[in-house]
N, CA and C atoms as a LAMMPS dump frame, in Angstrom:
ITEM: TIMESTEP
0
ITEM: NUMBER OF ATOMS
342
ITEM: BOX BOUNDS ff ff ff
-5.0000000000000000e+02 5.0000000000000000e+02
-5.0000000000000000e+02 5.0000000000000000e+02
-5.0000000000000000e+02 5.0000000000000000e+02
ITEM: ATOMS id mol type element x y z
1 1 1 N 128.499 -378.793 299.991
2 1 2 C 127.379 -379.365 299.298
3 1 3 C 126.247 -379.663 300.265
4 2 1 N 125.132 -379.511 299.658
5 2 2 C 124.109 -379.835 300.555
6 2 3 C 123.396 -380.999 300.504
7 3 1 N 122.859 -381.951 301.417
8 3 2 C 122.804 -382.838 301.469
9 3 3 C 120.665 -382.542 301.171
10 4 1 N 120.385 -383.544 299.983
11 4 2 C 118.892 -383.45 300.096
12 4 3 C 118.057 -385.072 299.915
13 5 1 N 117.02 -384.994 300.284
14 5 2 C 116.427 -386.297 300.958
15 5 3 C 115.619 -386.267 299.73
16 6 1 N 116.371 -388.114 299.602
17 6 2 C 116.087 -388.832 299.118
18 6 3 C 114.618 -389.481 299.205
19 7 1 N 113.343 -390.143 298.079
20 7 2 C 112.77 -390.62 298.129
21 7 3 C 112.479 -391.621 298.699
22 8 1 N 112.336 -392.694 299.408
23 8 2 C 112.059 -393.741 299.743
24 8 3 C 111.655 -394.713 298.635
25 9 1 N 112.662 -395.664 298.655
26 9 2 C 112.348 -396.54 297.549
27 9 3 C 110.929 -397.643 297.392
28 10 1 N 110.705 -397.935 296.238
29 10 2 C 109.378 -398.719 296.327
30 10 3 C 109.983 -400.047 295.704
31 11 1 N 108.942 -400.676 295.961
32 11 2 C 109.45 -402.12 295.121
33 11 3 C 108.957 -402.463 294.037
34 12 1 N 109.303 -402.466 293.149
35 12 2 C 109.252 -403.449 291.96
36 12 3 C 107.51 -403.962 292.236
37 13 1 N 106.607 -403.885 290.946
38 13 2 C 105.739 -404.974 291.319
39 13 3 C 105.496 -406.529 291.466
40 14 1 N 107.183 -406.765 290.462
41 14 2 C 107.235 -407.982 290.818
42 14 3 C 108.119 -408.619 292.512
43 15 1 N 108.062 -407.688 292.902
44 15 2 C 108.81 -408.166 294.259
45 15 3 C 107.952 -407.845 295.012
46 16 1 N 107.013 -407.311 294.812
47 16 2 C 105.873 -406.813 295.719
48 16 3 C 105.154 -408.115 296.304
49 17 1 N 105.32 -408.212 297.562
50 17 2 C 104.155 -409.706 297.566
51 17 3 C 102.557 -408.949 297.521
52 18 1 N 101.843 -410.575 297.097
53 18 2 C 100.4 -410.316 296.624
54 18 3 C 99.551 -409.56 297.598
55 19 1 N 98.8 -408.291 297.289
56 19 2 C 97.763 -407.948 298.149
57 19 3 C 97.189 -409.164 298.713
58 20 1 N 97.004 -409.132 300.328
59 20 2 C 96.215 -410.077 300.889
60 20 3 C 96.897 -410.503 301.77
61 21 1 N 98.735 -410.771 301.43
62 21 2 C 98.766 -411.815 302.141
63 21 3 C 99.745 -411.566 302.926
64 22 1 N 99.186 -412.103 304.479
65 22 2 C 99.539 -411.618 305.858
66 22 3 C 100.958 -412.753 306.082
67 23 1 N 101.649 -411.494 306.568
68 23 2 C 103.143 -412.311 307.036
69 23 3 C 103.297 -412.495 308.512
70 24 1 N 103.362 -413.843 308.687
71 24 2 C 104.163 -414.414 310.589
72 24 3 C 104.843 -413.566 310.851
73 25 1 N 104.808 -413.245 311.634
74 25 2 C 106.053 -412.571 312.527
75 25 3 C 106.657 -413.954 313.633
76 26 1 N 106.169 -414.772 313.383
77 26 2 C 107.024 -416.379 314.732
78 26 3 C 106.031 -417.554 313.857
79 27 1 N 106.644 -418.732 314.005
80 27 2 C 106.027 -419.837 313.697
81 27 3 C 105.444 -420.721 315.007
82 28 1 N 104.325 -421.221 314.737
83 28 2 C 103.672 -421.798 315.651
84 28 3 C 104.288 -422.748 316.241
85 29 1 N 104.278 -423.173 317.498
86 29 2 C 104.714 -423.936 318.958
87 29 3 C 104.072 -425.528 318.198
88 30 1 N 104.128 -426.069 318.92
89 30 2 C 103.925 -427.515 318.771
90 30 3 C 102.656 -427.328 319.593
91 31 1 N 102.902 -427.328 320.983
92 31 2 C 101.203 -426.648 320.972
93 31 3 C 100.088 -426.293 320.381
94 32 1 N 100.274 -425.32 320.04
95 32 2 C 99.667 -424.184 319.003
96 32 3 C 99.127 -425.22 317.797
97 33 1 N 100.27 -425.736 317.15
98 33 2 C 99.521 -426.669 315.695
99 33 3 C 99.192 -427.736 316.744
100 34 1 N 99.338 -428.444 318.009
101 34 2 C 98.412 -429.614 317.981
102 34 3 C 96.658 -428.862 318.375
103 35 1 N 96.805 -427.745 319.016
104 35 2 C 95.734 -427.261 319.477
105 35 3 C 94.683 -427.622 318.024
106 36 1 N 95.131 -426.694 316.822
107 36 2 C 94.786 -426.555 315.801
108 36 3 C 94.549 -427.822 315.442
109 37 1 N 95.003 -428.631 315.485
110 37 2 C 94.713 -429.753 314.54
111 37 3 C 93.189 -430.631 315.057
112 38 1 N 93.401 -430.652 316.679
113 38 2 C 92.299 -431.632 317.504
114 38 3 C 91.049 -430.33 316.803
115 39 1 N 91.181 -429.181 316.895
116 39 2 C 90.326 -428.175 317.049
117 39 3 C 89.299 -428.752 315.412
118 40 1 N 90.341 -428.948 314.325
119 40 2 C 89.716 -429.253 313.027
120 40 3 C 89.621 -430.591 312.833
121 41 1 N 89.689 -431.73 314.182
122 41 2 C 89.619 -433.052 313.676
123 41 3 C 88.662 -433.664 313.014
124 42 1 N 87.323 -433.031 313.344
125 42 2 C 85.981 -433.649 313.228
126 42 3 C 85.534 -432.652 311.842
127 43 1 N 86.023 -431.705 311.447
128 43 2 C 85.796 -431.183 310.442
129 43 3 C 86.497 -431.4 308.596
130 44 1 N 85.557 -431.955 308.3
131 44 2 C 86.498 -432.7 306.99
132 44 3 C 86.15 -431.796 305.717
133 45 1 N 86.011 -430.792 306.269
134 45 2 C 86.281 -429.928 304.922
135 45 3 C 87.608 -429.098 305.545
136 46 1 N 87.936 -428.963 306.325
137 46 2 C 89.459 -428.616 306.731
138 46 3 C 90.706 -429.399 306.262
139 47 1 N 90.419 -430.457 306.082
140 47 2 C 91.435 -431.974 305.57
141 47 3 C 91.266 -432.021 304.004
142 48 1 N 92.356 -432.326 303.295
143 48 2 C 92.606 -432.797 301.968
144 48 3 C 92.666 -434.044 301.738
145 49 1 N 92.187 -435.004 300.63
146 49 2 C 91.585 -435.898 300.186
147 49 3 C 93.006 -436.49 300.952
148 50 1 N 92.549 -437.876 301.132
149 50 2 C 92.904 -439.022 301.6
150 50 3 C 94.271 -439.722 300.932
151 51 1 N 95.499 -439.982 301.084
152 51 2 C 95.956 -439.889 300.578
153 51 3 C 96.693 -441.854 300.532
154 52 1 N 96.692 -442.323 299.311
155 52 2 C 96.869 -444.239 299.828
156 52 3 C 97.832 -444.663 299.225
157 53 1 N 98.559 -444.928 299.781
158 53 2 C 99.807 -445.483 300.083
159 53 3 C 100.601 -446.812 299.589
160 54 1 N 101.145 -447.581 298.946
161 54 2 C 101.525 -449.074 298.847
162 54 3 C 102.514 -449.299 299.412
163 55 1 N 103.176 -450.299 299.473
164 55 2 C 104.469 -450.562 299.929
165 55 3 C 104.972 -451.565 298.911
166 56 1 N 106.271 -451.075 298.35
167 56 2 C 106.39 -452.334 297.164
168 56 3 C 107.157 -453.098 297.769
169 57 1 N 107.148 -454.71 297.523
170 57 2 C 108.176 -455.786 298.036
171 57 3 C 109.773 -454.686 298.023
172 58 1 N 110.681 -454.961 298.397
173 58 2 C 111.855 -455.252 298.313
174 58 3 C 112.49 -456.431 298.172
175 59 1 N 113.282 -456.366 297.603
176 59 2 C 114.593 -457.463 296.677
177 59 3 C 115.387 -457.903 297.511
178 60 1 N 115.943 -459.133 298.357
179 60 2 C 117.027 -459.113 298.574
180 60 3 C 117.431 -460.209 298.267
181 61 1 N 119.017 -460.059 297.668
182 61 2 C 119.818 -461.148 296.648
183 61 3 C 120.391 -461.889 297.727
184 62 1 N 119.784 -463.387 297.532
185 62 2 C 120.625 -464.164 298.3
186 62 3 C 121.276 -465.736 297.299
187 63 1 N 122.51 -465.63 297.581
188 63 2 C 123.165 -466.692 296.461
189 63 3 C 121.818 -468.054 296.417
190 64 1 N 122.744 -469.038 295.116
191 64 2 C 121.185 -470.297 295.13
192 64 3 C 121.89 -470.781 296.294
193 65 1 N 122.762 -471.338 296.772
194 65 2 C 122.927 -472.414 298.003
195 65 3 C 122.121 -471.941 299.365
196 66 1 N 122.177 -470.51 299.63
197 66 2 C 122.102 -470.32 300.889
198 66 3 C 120.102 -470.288 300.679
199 67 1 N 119.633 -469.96 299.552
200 67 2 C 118.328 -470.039 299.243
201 67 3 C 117.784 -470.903 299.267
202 68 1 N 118.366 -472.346 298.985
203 68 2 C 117.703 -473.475 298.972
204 68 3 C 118.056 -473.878 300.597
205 69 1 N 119.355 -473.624 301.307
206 69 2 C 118.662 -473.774 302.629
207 69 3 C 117.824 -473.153 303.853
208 70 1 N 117.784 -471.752 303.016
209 70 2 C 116.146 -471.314 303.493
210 70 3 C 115.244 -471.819 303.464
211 71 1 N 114.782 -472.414 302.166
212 71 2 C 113.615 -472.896 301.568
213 71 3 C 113.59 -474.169 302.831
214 72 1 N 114.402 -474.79 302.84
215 72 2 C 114.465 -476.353 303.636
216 72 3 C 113.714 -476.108 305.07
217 73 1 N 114.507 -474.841 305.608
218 73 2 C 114.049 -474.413 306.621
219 73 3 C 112.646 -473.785 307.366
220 74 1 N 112.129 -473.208 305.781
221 74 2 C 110.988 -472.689 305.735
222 74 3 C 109.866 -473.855 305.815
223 75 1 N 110.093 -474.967 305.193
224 75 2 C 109.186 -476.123 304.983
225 75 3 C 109.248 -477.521 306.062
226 76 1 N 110.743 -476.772 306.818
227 76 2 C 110.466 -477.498 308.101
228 76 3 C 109.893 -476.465 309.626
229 77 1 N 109.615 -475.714 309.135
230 77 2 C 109.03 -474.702 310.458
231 77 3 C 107.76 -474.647 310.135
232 78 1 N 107.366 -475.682 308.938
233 78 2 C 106.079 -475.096 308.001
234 78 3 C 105.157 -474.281 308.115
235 79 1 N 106.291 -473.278 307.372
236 79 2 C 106.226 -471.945 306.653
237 79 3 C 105.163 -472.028 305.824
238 80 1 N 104.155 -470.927 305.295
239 80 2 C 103.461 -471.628 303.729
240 80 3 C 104.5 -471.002 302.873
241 81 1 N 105.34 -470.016 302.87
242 81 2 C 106.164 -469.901 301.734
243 81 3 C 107.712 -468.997 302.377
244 82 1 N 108.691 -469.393 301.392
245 82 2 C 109.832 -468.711 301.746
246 82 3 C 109.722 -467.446 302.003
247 83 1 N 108.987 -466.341 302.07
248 83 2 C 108.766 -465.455 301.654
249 83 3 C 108.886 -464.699 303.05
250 84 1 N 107.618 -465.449 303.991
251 84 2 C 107.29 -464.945 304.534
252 84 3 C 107.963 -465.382 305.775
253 85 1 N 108.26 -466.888 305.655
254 85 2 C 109.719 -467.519 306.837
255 85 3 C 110.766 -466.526 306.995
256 86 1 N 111.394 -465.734 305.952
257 86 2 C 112.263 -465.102 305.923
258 86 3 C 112.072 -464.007 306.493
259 87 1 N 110.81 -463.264 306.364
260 87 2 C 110.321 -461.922 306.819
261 87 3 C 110.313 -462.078 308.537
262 88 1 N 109.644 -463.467 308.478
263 88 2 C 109.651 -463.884 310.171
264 88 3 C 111.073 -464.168 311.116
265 89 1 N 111.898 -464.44 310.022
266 89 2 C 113.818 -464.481 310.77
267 89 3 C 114.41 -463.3 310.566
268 90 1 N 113.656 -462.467 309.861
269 90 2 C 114.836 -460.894 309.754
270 90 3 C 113.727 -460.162 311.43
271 91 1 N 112.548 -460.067 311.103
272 91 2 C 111.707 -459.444 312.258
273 91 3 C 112.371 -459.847 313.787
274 92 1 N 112.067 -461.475 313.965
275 92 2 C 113.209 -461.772 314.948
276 92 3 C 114.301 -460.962 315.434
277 93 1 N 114.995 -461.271 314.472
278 93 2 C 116.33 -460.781 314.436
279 93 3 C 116.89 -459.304 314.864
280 94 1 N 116.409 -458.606 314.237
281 94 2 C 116.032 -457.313 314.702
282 94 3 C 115.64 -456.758 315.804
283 95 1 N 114.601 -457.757 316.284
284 95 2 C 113.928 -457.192 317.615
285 95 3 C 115.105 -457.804 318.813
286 96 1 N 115.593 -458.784 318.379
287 96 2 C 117.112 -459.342 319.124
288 96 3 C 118.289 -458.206 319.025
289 97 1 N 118.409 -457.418 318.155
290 97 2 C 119.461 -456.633 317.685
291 97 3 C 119.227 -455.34 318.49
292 98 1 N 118.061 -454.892 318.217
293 98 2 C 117.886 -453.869 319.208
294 98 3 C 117.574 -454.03 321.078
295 99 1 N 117.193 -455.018 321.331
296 99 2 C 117.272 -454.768 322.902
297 99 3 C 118.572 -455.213 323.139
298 100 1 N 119.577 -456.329 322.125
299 100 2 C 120.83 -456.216 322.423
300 100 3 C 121.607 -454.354 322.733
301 101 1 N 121.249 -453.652 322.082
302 101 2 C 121.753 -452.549 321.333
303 101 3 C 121.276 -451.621 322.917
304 102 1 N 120.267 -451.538 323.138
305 102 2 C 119.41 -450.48 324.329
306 102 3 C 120.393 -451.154 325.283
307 103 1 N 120.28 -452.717 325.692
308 103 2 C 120.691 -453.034 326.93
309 103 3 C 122.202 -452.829 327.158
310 104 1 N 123.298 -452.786 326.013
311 104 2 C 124.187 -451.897 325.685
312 104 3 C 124.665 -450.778 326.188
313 105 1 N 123.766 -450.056 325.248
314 105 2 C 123.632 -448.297 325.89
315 105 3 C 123.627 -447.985 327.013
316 106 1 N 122.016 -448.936 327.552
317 106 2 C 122.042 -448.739 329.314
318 106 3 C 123.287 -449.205 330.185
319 107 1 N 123.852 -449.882 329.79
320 107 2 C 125.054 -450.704 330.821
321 107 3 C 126.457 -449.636 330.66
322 108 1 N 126.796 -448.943 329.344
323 108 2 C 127.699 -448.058 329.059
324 108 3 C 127.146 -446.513 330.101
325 109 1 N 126.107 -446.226 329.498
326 109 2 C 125.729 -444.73 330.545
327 109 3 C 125.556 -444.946 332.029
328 110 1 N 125.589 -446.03 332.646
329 110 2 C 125.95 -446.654 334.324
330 110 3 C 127.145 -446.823 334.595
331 111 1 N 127.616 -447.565 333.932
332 111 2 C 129.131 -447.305 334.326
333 111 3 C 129.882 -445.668 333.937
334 112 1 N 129.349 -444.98 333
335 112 2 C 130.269 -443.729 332.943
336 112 3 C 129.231 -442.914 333.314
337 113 1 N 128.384 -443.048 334.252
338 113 2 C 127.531 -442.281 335.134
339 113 3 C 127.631 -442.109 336.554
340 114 1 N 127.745 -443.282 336.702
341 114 2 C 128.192 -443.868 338.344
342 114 3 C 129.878 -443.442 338.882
């Protein structure tokens, strides 16, 4: 049998991508897009509308006993409201939690470094 050559297939027009549009061959460096970005900073028709943001409270359930001795606490540190006493003992707290946490880390990677 003899072997005869085949057409080369075409695609579908629906698989066809749209006239026009140019395909990457690599995605841009971090470089590359910061270059781009300083390059269009001052140009605000390059940028899309502004985009604004809220932040909604969060909830957190705390039984009535331990609430009312927040409150006590808040009005003896005078706080103007529980609200924000509380925001000011978790912030604390946190910023205690993490250099606990780093100074940690650092003391573990010295000893199994050394």
């Amino acid at each position: 049998m003899k072997k005869t050559k085949q057409a080369p297939q075409t695609l579908s027009p629906r698989k066809r991508p749209p006239s026009g549009v140019i395909r990457r061959s690599r995605s841009l460096s971090q470089e590359e897009i910061d270059e781009r970005v300083i390059a269009q900073a001052e140009d605000d028709a390059a940028w899309e509308e502004a985009i604004h943001v809220s932040r909604k409270p969060t909830a957190i359930g705390l039984s009535a006993t331990l609430a009312h001795r927040a409150a006590f606490l808040a009005r003896l540190h005078r706080e103007r409201n529980l609200e924000s006493w509380v925001q000011r003992v978790v912030r604390e707290r946190v910023e205690l939690e993490e250099k606990a946490f780093t100074q940690a880390r650092r003391d573990l990677t010295s000893k199994t470094g050394a």
